[in-house]
N, C-alpha and C positions, 0 to 999 in steps of 0.2 A: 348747078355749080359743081367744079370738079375740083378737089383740095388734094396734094401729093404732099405729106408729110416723111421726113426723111429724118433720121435719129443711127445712130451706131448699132444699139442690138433692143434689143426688146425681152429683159430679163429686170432684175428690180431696180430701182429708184425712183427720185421723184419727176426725172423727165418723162421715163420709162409709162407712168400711170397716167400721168398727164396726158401723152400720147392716145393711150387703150382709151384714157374718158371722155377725151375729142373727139376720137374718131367714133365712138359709140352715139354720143349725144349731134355730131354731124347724120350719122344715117338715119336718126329720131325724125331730122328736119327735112328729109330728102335730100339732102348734100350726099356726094357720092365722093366716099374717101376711100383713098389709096395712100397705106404704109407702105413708104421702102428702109428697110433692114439687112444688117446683115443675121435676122432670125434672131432666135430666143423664146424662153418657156411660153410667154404672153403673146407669142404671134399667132397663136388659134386664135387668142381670144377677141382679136381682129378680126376675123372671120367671121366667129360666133357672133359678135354684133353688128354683122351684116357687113362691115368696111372689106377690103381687098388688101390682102399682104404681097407684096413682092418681095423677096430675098437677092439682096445682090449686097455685095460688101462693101461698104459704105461705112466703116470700122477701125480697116488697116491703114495705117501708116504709112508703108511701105510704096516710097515715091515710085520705085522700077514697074509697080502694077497702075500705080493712080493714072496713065494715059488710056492703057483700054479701057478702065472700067467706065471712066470719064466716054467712053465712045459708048458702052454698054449701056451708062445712064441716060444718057442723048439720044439714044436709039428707043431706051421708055418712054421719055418724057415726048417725043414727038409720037409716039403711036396713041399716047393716055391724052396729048393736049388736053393737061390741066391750065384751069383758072388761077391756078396760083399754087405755085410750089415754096413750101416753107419748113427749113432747115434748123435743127437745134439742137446740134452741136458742128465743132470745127471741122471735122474729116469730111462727113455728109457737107458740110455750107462749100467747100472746096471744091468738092466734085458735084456739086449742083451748079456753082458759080459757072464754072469751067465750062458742063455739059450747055449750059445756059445762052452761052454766048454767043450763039448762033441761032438757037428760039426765042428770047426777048421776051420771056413769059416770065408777068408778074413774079418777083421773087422776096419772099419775107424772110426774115431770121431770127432767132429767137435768142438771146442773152440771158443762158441761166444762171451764170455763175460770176467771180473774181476770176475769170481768166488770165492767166499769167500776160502781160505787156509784151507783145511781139509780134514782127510779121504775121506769124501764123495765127496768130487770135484775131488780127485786123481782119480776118475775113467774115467774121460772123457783125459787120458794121458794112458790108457790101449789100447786104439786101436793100429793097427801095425803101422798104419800111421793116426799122428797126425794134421789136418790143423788147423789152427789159422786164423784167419780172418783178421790182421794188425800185424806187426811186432810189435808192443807196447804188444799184448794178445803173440804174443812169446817169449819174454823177459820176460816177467809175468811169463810163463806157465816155464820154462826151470829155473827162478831163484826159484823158489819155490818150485818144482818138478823135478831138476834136468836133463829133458828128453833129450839125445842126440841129438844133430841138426842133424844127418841123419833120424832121425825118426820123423820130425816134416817139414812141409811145409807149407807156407803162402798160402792163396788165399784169395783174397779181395773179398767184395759181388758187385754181376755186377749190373751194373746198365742197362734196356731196354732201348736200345737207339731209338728207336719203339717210345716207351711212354714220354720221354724224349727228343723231337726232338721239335728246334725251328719251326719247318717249318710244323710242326700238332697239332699248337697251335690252340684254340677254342678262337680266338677273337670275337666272340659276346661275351664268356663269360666273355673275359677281358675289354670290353668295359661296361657290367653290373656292372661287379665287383667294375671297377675303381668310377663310377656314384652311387653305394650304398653307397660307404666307401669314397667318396667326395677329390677321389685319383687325379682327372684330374689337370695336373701342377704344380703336388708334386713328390719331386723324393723318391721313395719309398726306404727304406730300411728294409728287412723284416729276421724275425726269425724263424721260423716254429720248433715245439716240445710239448710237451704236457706243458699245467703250472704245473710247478712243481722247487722247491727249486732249484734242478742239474741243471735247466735250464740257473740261474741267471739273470732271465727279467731284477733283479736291477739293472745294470751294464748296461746292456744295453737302459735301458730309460733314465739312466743318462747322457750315450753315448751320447743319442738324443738331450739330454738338453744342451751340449757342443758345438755341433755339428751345432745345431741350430742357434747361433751366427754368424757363418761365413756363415753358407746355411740355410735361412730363411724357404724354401720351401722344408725341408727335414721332412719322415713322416717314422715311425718306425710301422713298420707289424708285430705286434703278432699273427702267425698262432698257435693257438692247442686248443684243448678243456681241460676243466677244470674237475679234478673226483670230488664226494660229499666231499672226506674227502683232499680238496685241494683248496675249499670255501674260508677257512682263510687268506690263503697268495694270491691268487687270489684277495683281497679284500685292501692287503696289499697294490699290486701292483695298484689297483686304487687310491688308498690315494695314492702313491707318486707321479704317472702324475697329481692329481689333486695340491698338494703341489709343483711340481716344474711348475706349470704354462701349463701343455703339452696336454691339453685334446684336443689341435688340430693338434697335431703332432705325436700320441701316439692310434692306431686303435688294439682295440682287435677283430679277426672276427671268433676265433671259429677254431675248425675244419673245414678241407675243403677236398675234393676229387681232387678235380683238381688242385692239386698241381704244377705241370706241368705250369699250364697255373699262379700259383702268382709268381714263379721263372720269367716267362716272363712278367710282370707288374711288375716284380724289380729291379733295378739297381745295388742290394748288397745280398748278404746274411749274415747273422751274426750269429756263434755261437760259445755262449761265456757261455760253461758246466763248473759249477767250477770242477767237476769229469771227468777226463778223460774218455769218449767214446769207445766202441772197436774196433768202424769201422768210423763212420760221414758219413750213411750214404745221409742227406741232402745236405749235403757238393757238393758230385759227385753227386746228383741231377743236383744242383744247377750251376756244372761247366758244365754240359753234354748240358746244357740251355743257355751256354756263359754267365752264371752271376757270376763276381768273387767271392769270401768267405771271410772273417774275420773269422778266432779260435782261441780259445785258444790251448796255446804252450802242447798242451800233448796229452797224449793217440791217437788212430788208424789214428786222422783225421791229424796228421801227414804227414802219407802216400801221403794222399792226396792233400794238400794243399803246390804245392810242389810253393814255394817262390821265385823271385816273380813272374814268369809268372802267378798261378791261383789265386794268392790274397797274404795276410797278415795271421802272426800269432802274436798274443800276450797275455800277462802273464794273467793270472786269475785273476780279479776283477779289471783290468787294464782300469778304466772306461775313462781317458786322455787320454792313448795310442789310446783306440779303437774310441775316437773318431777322432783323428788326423788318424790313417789307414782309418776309413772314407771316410775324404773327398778328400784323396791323390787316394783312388782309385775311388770314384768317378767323378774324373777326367781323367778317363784313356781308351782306346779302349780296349774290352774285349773280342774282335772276334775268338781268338784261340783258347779257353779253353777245348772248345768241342774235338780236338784233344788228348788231354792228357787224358780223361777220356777214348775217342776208343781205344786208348792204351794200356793202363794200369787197368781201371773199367768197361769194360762192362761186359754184362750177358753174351755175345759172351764166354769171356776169360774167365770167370768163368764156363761156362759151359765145353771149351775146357780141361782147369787145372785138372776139377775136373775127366776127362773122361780118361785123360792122367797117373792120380793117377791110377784107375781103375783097366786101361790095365797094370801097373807098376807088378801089383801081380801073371798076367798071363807071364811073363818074369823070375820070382823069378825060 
């Protein structure tokens, strides 16, 4: 089997990894994968796992170019005659569509997101088979767009249970960590996401201020780094730890790589997006690590946060609630979690789902 995956660029996010982990765990099984991109840091790393990168722009906007490249793409995809070409995102599903339409070759798309309502999103609902990443993006995708439930399947984003595992935690680097950010005999309660509004750090430090009262020794983990034009409310959020008294309960450390290992120096995770999510992917980090979650009540992380064996969910801006879910689950054994995530989110299952769609077309 020949699989052409097609994506905008190949630099960070979570379609961006998803990509590199398919197409790695495709050449594991003898599938022979081909990335088209318009490039980015992570397109070696295509290579490196034996898959095949092509660069072509698949990115721009820019309707005056979209005919030739549209010929450029049609001129690959007939020389690769792939098994199946699958698109995820709108520019690439466009110019896949287009170039398509004269090869007839199996064509998937992939629904990451709350795409804004318009022509130009209706294209990523042209594939024959439609995935959605959370039953909330299917409910989305089907009320707006109409698209039949036999033409549309869920598959959730897997999580590496490889990378993800308690038992190849870097405890030196949790013992540095804990000793920089002055974490030793604090029970941590941590967020991880970029600063930014959707985030709602506010809720959540106020959580901490609540919460604080009855567990003195409770300390709120702001994982994400901050963009240039996200200065301001960054700035917001330190004027309110310093106005509610919290600048010793209340740790901003940035981005971090080893993600992994602050799920294992935490006892909570919390994410409280006032916008519902598509997927939460932290969430199934976070349970794959036996640390339970706090969310809010919406979108993908739903799925996930199945109540109450993997944690709590509550209302948006629900800063009392979330801190009473607090300290009710940090009182609790959270040793099972990792089972529901082998279940139901790993990269296993998602790879399996997606391999299963696949072969579905050679059956037709």
């Amino acid at each position: 089997m020949r699989v052409v995956q097609l994506l905008p660029e190949l630099n960070e996010g979570g379609v961006e990894r998803g990509v590199v982990e398919l197409n790695r765990e495709f050449v594991r099984r003898g599938i022979e994968s081909v990335v088209i991109s318009a490039g980015g840091k992570q397109s070696a790393q295509i290579i490196v796992d034996g898959g095949r990168h092509i660069q072509l722009d698949v990115c721009s906007k820019n309707p005056f170019t979209a005919p030739a490249r549209v010929l450029r793409l049609r001129s690959i995809l007939r020389r690769l005659k792939p098994d199946i070409i699958h698109a995820r995102s709108r520019v690439p599903a466009w110019l896949a569509y287009l170039a398509n339409k004269k090869l007839h070759l199996p064509f998937v798309t992939t629904v990451h997101g709350f795409n804004s309502v318009n022509a130009y999103s209706r294209v990523m609902t042209y594939g024959d088979r439609v995935i959605c990443v959370s039953h909330a993006i299917k409910n989305y995708v089907q009320h707006h767009y109409q698209v039949p439930d036999e033409k549309i399947v869920v598959i959730p984003r897997g999580v590496d249970l490889d990378l993800f595992d308690p038992a190849n935690v870097d405890q030196q680097f949790v013992e540095t960590f804990r000793e920089q950010y002055g974490l030793n005999g604090r029970i941590v309660v941590s967020a991880v996401g970029r600063i930014t509004q959707l985030k709602d750090y506010e809720t959540f430090i106020r959580s901490i201020a609540l919460a604080k009262d009855s567990l003195p020794t409770i300390c709120g983990l702001i994982v994400g780094g901050v963009r240039s034009d996200k200065q301001d409310y960054y700035k917001t959020l330190l004027s309110m730890v310093e106005e509610l008294g919290l600048e010793e309960c209340i740790r901003f450390v940035g981005s971090q790589s080893k993600i992994a290992e602050i799920y294992a120096l935490s006892s909570l995770l919390v994410s409280c997006s006032k916008k519902p999510e598509s997927f939460g992917r932290t969430a199934a980090e976070a349970l794959a690590m036996n640390i339970p979650v706090i969310a809010t009540n919406h979108g993908g992380v739903v799925d996930i946060v199945k109540v109450p064996l993997c944690g709590q969910l509550v209302e948006p801006g629900d800063e009392s609630g979330l801190a009473g879910r607090m300290l009710e689950l940090l009182n609790r054994d959270s040793q099972v979690l990792r089972g529901w995530v082998e279940q139901e989110f790993s990269l296993e299952s998602m790879v399996a789902r997606n391999l299963q769609l696949y072969r579905s077309f050679g059956e037709n």
